[in-house]
N, C-alpha and C positions, 0 to 999 in steps of 0.2 A: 772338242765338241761343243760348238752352242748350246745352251742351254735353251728347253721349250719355257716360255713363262705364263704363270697361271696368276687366276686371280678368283677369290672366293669369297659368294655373294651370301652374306648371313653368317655371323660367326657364335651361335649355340653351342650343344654337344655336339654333333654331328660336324656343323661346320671346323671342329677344330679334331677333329678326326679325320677329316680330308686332308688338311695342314699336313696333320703328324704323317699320315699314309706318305703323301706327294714328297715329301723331306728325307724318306727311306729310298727313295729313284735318284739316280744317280744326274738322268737327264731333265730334271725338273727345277723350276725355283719359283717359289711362292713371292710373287714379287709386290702383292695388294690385297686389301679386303674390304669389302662395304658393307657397310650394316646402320641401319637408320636407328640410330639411337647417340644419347649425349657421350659414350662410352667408348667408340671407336678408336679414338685414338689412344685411348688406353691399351685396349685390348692388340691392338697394332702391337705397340712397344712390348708388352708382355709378351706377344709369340716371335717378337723377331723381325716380323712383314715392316719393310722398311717405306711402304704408301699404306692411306687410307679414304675412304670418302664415306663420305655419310647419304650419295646417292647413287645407286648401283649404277645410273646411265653415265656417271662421272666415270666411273672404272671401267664402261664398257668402249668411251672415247680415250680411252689409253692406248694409243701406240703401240705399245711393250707389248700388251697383253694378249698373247696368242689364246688363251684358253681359259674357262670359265666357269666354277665350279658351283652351280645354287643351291642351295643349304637352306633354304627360307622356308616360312609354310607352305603347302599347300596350294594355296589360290594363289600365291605370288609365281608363281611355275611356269604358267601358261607366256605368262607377258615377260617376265625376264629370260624363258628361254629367246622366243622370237625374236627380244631385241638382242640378245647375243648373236643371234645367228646373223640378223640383219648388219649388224657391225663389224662382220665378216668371224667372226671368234669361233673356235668348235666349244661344245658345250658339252659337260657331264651334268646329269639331272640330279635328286634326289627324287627318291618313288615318295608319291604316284607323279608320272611324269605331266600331268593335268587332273584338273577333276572332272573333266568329260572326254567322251569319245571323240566329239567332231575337234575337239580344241588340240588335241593328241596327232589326230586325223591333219591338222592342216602343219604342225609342226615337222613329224615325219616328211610330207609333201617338201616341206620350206629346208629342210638339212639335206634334203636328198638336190636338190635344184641351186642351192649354194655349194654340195660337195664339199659338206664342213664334216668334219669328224664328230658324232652324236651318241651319246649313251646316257643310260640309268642306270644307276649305281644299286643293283641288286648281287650287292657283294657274297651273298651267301653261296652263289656258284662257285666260289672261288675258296672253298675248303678242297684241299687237295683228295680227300677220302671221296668227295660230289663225283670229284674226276674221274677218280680209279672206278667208280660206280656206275657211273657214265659210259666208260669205256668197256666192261665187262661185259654190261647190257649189249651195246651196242656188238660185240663180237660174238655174242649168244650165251651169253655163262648162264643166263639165266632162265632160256629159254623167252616162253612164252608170257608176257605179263600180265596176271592173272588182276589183280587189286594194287592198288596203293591205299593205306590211311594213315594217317597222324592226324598231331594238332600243332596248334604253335601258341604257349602261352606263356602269361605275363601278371605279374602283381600291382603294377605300380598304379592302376588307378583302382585299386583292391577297395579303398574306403573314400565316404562319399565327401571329404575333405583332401582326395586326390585331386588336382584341376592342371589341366595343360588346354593351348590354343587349340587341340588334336578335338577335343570334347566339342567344339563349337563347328556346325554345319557348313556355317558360310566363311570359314577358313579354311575346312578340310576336306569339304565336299559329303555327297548322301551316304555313304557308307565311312566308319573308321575304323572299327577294329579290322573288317576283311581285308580295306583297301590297304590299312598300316602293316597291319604283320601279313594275313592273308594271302596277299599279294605277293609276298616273299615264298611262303610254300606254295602255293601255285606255278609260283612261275621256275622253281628245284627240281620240282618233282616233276615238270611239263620237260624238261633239261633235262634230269639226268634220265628218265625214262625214256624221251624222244617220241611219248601219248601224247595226243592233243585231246583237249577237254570238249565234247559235243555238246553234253547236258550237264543241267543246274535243278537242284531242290537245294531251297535253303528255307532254313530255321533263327530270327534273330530275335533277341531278348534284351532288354534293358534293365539291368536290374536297379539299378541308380535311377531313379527317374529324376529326382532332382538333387544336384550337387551344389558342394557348397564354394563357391570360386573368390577365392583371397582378391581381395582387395589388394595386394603389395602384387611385384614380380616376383616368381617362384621358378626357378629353371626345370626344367627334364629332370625326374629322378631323382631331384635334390630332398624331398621331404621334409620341409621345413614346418617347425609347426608352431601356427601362429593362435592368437586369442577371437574367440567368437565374434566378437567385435569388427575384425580383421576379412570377413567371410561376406558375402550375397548369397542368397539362394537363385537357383539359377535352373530349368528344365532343358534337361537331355532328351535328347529325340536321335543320336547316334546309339548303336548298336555296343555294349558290353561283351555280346557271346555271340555265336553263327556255330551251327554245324550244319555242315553244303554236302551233302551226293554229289557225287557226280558219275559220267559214264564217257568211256574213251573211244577214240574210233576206231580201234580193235577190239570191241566189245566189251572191253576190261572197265571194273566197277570200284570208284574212290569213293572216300570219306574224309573230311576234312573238321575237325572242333578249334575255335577260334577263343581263346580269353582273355579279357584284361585286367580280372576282377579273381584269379587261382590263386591264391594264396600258398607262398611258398615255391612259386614257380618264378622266375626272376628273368628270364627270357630265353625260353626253351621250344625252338623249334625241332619235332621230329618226326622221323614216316619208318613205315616198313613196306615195303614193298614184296610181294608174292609172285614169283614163275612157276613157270611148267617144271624147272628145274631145280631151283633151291630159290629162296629167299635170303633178306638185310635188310637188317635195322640201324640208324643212326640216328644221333639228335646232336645239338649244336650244344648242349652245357660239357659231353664231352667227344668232341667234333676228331681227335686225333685217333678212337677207332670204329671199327664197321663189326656188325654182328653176321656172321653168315650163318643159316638154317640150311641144313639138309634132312632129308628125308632116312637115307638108307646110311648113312655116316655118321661120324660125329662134329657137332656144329663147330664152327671155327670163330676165332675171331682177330680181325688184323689190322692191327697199331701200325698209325701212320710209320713208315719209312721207305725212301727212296730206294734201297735198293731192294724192296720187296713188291716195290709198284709198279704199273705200266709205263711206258716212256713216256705215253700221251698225258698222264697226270703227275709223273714224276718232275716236268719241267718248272711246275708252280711250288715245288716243294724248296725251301728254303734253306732250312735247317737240316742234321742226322736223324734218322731218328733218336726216340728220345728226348728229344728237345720241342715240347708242344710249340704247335703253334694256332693262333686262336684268330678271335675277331679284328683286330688289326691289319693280320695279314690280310686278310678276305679284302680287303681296299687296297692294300699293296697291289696284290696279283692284279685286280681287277685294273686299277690305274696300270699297271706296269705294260697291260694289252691294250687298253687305249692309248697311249701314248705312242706305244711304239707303232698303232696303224699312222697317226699325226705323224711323226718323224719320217715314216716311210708308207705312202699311200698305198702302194702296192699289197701290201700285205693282208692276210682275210680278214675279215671282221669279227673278231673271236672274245665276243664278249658283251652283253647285254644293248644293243642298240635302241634307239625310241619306240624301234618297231614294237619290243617288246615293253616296253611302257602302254606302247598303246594295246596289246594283246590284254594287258592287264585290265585298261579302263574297261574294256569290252569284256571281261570273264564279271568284273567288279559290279558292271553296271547290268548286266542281267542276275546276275545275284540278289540285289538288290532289285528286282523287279518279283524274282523269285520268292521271297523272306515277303514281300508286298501279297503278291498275288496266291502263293500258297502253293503256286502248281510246277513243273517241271519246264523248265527254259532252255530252247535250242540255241546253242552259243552261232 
């Protein structure tokens, strides 16, 4: 079997999470990587990837490279998608898949009229318990869907000597924390529910108003900590907190709290969701079980394993149970369904496409009209 070959634009955290995922597929091989910095071809040799370029259009005139994975900020999303697509390449995005609607809006258009293979990597659909939840719903176990709420929070720019590109508007666009994590519950619980979101009230806070941003490079999460000297002061005008209403088009009423400043939370997305028939709860720090509420019973609850799941979400399950499995996989699975639509076109499209990037900018960006204006926004 041929191998499909990929190549991955920005190699951060994230982009060497795509690496490790893509290297677990049998039919893949990371054969490049671009990243604009003196460092490339270091970073090359350390993971393996036997090409590098220091200019992503250089990687995107490779031959070889059937597919192409962007890892970069933000703002860099819009224009390295297009020109993959124009290059003939199918593309995997990193969320948000643009920092505006119409720029989302013409990229969809531009994948769908080249008939390239197109996704965002909103890997969290791809916990196998999402599935089993998914499918439950979807055959009635839960009846009617009354609410959903959670949050989804995070510590690491907890102190005002946290600093990432994420804090900076015109790298990550008008919203960060909804757009960054938000976006990811939004678009789970829009999934495994099968609700669509109508209306928006939101609430955003800054609590940082100004941060102190290191003069050196500091990666994702690294926490380094440097001397006074070392720091700028620097005003934040992105969002630290959001909690958003919302209301579904089955009349059913959400709640959503957004942080990036919870201390002691380290990256915990979770929701419970309420039927006519029983409720569950899950949250992503421990993603292998589900909480089930009953009314007239007593409450259950069920540890991932395959032979106790549906066949429909049993197919992403990897391992016995017993054998966790965590945020790695969620990129497995997700790549493993993109790829094999690329391999074989015929097949559905079972897995996060740009459409759903761009559902996002449009939930993101009336939110953010919302948190402004004060009032209740029809999606």
């Amino acid at each position: 079997m041929e191998k499909i070959k990929a190549g991955v634009i920005g190699i951060g955290f994230i982009g060497i999470a795509h690496i490790e995922a893509l290297r677990r597929l049998s039919n893949i091989e990371v054969v490049a990587i671009a990243e604009d910095s003196d460092d490339a071809e270091e970073k090359a040799r350390k993971l393996g990837v036997p090409k590098w370029y220091g200019n992503y259009k250089d990687l995107l005139a490779d031959p070889d490279i059937d597919s192409v994975h962007i890892c970069t900020p933000n703002y860099l999303h819009y224009e390295m998608s297009k020109d993959a697509l124009l290059a003939g390449k199918h593309v995997i995005c990193e969320k948000p898949l643009t920092t505006t609607v119409s720029e989302s809006e013409e990229l969809v258009e531009l994948a769908e009229k080249k008939e390239l293979v197109n996704a965002v990597n909103f890997n969290i659909r791809f916990y196998p318990l999402i599935h089993e939840l998914n499918t439950a719903i979807k055959k009635g176990v839960f009846g009617d869907i009354f609410s959903v709420h959670g949050s989804y929070l995070q510590d690491w720019l907890f102190h005002p000597t946290d600093y990432n590109w994420r804090l900076e508007k015109d790298l990550s666009g008008d919203s960060r924390a909804v757009a960054d994590i938000g976006s990811h519950w939004m678009d789970l619980t829009e999934f495994v529910t099968g609700l669509k979101i109508t209306k928006v009230f939101a609430d955003f806070a800054t609590f940082h108003k100004v941060r102190k941003k290191p003069l050196k490079p500091v990666e994702t999460y690294a926490g380094k900590i440097l001397k006074p000297e070392d720091y700028s002061d620097i005003p934040i005008d992105t969002e630290d907190y959001a909690t958003i209403l919302f209301r579904f088009h089955n009349g059913g009423r959400g709640a959503l709290t957004v942080s990036q400043v919870f201390a002691g939370r380290k990256n915990r997305l979770s929701f419970e969701i309420a039927g006519s028939k029983k409720s569950a709860a899950w949250n992503s720090e421990n993603p292998n079980k589900v909480w089930y509420g009953n009314r007239d019973s007593a409450n259950e609850s069920l540890l991932r394993d395959p032979s106790l799941m549906e066949p429909e979400s049993r197919e992403i399950v990897a391992f016995p149970g017993g054998h966790n499995e965590g945020f790695p996989d969620t990129m497995k699975q997700n790549f493993s369904k993109i790829y094999s639509k690329i391999a074989d076109p015929s097949l559905p499209e079972y897995y996060p496409a740009f459409k759903a990037g761009l559902r996002e900018n449009i939930l993101c960006e009336k939110i953010v009209e919302s948190a402004k204006s004060e009032k209740w926004i029809a999606i």
